[in-house]
C-alpha positions in Angstrom: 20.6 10.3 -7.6 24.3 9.1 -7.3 25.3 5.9 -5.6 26.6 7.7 -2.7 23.8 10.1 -2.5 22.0 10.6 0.9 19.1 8.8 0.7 15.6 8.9 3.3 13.3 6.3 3.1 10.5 7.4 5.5 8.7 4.1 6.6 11.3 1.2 5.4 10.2 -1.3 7.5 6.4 -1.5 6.1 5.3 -3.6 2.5 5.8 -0.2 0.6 9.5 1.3 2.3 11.2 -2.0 2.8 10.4 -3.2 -1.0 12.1 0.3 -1.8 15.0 -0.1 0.8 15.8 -3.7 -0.6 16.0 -2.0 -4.3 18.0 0.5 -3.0 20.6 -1.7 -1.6 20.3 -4.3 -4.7 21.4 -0.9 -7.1 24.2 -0.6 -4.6 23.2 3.2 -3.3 25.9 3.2 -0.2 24.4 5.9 1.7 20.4 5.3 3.2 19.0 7.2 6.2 15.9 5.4 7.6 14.4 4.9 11.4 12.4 2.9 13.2 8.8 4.6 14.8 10.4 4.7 18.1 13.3 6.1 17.2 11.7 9.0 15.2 7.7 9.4 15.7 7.2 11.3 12.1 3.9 12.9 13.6 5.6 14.6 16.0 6.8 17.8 14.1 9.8 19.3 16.4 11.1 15.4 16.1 10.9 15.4 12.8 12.7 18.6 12.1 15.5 18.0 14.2 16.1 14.6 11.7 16.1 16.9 9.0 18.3 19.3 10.7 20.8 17.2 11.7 20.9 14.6 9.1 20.7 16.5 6.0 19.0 14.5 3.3 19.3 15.2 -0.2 16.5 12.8 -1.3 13.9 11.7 0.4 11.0 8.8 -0.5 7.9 9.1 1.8 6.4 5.5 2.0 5.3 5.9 5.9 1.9 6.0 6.2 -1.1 4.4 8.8 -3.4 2.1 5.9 -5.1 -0.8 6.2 -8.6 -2.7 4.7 -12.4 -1.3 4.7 -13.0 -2.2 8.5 -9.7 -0.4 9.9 -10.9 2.4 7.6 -14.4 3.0 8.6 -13.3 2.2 12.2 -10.3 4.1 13.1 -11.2 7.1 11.0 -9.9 9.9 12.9 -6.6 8.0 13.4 -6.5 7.5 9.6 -7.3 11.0 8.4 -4.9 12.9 11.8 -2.0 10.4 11.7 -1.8 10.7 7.5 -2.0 14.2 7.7 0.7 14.7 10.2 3.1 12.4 8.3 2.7 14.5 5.2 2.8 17.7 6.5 5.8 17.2 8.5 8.1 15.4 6.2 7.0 17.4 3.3 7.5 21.0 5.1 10.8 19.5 6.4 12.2 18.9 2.8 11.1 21.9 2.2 13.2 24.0 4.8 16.2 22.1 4.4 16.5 22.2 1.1 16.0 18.5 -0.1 16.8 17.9 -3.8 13.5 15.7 -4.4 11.2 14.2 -2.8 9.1 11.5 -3.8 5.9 11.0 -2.2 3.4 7.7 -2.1 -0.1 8.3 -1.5 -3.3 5.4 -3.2 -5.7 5.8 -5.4 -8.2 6.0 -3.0 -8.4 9.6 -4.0 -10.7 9.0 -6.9 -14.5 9.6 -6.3 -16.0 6.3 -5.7 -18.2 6.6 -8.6 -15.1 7.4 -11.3 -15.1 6.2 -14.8 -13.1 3.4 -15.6 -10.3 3.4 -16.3 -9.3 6.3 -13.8 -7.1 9.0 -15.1 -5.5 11.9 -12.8 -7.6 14.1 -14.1 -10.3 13.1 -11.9 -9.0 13.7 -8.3 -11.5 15.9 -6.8 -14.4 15.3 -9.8 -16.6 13.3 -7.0 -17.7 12.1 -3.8 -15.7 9.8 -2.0 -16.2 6.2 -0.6 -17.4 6.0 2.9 -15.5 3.7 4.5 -11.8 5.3 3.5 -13.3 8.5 3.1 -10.8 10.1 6.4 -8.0 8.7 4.8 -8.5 9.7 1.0 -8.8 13.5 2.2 -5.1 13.2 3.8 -4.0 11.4 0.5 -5.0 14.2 -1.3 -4.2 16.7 0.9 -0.3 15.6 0.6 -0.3 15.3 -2.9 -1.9 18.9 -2.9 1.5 19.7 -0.5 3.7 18.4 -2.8 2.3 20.3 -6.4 1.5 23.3 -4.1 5.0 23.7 -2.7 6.7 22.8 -6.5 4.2 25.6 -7.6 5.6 28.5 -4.4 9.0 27.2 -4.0 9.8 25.9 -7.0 10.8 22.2 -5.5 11.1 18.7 -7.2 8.2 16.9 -4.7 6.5 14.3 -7.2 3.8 12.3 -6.0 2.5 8.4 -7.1 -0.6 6.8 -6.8 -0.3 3.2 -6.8 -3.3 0.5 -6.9 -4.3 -2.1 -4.0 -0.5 -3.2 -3.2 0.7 -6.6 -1.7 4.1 -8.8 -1.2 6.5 -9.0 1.4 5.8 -7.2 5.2 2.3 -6.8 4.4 0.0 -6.5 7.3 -1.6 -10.0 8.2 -3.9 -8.9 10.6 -7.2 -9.7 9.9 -9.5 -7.2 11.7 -6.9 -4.2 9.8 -5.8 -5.9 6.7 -6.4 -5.0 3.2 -8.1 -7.8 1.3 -5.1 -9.4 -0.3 -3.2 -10.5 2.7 -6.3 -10.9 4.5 -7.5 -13.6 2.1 -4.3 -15.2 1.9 -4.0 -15.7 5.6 -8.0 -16.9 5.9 -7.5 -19.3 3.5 -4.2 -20.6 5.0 -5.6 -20.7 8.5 -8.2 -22.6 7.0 -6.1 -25.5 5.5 -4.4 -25.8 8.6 -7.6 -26.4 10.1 -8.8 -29.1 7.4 -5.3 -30.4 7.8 -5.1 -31.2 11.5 -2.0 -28.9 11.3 -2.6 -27.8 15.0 0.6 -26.6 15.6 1.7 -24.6 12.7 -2.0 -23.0 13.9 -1.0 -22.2 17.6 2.2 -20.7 15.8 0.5 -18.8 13.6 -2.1 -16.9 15.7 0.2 -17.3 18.9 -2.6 -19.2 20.8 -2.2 -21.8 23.2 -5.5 -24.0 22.4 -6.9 -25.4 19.6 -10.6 -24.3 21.0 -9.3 -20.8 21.7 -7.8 -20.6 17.5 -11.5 -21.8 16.9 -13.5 -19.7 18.6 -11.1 -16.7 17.5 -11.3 -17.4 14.0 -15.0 -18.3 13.9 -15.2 -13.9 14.6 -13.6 -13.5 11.1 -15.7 -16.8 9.5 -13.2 -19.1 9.1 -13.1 -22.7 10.1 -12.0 -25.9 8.2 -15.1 -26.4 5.8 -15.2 -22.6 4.6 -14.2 -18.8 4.5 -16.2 -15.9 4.9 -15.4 -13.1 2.3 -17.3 -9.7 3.0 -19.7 -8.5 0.3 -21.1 -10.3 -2.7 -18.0 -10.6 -4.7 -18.7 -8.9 -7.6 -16.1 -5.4 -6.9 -13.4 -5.5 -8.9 -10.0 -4.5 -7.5 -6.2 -3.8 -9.5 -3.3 -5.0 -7.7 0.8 -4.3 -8.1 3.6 -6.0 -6.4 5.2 -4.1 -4.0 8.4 -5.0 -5.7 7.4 -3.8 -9.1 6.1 -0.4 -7.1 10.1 -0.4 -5.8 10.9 -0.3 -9.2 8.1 2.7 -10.2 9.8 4.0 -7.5 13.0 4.5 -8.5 12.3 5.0 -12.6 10.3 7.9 -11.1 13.4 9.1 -8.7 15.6 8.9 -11.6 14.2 10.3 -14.6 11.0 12.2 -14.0 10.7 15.6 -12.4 8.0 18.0 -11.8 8.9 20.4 -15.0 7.9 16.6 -16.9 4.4 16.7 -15.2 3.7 20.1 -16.1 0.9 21.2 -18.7 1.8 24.0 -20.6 -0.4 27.3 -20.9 -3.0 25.4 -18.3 -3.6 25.6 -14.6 -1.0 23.2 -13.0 -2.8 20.3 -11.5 -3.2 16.7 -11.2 0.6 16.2 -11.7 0.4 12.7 -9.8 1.0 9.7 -11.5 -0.5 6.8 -11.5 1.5 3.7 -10.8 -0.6 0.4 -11.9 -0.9 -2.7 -13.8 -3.8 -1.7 -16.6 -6.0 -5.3 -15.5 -8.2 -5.8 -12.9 -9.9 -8.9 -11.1 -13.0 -9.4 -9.5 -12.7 -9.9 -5.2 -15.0 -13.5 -6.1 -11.9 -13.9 -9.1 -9.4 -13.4 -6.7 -10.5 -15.2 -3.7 -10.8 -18.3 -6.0 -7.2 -17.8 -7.0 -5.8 -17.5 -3.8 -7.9 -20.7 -2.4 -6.5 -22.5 -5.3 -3.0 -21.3 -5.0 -2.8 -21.8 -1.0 -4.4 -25.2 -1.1 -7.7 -25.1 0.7 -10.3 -27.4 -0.3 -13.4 -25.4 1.3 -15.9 -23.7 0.6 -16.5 -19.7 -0.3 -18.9 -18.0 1.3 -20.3 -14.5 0.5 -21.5 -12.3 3.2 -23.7 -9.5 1.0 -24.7 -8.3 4.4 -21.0 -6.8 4.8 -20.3 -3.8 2.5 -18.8 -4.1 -0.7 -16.2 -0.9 -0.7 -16.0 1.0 -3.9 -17.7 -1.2 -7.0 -15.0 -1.2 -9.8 -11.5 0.1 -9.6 -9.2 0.2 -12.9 -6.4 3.4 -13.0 -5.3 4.5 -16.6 -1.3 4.1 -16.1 -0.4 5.8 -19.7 0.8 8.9 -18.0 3.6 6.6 -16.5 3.8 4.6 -19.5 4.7 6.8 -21.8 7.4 7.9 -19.4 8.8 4.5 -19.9 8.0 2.5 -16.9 5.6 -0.9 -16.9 4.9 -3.4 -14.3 6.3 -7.2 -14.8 5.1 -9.4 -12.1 1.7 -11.2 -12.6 -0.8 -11.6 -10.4 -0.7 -15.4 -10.3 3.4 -15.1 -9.7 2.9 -12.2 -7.6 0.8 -13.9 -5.1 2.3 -17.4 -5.0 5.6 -15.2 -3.9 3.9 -13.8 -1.4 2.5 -16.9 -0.1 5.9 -18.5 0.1 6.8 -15.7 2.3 4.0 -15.7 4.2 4.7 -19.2 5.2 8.2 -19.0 5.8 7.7 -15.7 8.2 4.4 -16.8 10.3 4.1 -21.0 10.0 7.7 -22.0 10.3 8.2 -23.3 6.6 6.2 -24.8 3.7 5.3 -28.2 4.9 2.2 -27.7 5.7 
């Protein structure tokens, strides 16, 4: 890519696109191409096509995507699995037709059976059963990065595809019923020192409540008060996490110095040309949910609820495909999250004196 090249970025304002659009701008690439949801609905095909159409890209880095924690999972699963699907099919195809240069596309490693082996190389997409609870949204995952191998295969175009680990950092989604577990954790346990700390009205500001009682009684539904925090399952999972800004980086090492004649296995059936995009370490949820109490503050208590499910048991990727293509990850999970916590508190609770 050239500084002036014209680049899409497909989902900029979410954790993933707007940790890529902020590397973009800080490598000084002049000419970026990105929309909001209203003004382009990417699951609405004829929309999407007349973007492509008119605006031309030469690049394009798909990052939009519907995601979110075990419970929006394993509750909005036909929303997951049609909403993916659409986005992938639609931007893909469309790069496709008009002739876009390379595309870069971001799907998880929620594609891995839920009973891989550790640590999880590509070559096991497909080797398995999935997890219940993403299940929906694994199978579009998959399916686009079947879309992007399948049309390099046809058509001969540069579509690579990345599977990053559990991501968090900046414009994560805080919500706690839809949430994946980092931010969902963070945001417990700061609720919950505002709660042991009297701080009622950094609370009202936070959850946009008008009562004390009503911030109560809304966060007793997700187990929080000042004494404790709930934490689904027993604990004992173990998860890998990457920075989103670290993943910006992947991002762009990938965009400028891997194509899909790189990924290719000589004399074999071409398949499993993802990469994955990780950190090589990972924590246990009862691990992390101690580091996060202790880095937000909260002097509580930890409860378990092993009546909740657990997700899948152990994730750890195998990264030494991307490795050995010269990329590695350089924020730590300790740094990683107290960055996020500073800009957690800065967006939501109107500063850090809490």
């Amino acid at each position: 890519m050239q500084k002036d090249s014209k680049i899409y970025i497909a989902g900029h304002n979410g954790l993933v696109g707007s940790a890529i659009l902020d590397e973009l701008k800080s490598e000084n690439f002049t000419n970026l191409i990105y929309k909001t949801h209203s003004e382009l609905d990417l699951t609405d095909q004829k929309s999407v096509n007349e973007f492509f159409e008119k605006e031309k890209p030469e690049f394009v880095i798909l990052a939009a995507a519907k995601a979110g924690g075990i419970a929006a999972n394993n509750t909005y699963r036909a929303d997951f699995i049609y909403e993916n699907l659409m986005i992938e099919t639609n931007v893909i195809h469309a790069s496709f037709k008009y002739k876009v240069k390379k595309l870069l596309f971001i799907a998880s490693t929620t594609i891995y059976p839920k009973n891989a082996n550790t640590p999880t190389n590509e070559k096991q997409m497909l080797s398995g059963d999935l997890e219940y609870t993403n299940k929906p949204y694994a199978i579009a995952k998959i399916a686009g990065l079947m879309l992007c191998e399948s049309y390099n295969i046809q058509y001969n175009t540069n579509f690579i595809a990345i599977t990053p680990i559990n991501l968090y950092g900046n414009n994560d989604k805080f919500d706690l019923e839809k949430a994946h577990v980092m931010p969902a954790l963070l945001r417990k346990f700061h609720l919950a020192k505002l709660l042991e700390n009297n701080n009622e009205k950094a609370l009202l500001r936070d959850l946009n409540l008008n009562s004390l009682s009503e911030a109560k009684a809304y966060l007793a539904k997700y187990g929080v008060n000042e004494k404790s925090v709930e934490i689904w399952g027993d604990g004992t999972p173990t998860r890998e996490f990457l920075h989103s800004e670290d993943l910006a980086k992947a991002v762009m090492f990938v965009m400028q110095n891997v194509d899909f004649k790189d990924l290719k296995i000589k004399d074999k059936e071409i398949t499993n040309t993802h990469l994955n995009v990780g950190v090589n370490e990972n924590i246990s949820i009862k691990e992390l949910a101690f580091l996060i109490k202790d880095i937000v503050g909260f002097n509580g208590d930890i409860v378990f609820n092993k009546d909740r499910p657990n997700g899948v048991m152990n994730k750890l990727t195998d990264c030494s495909k991307i490795n050995a293509l010269g990329w590695k990850h350089k924020i730590n999970l300790k740094e990683g999250i107290t960055m996020m916590y500073e800009w957690y508190k800065n967006t939501y609770s109107g500063g850090g004196g809490l």
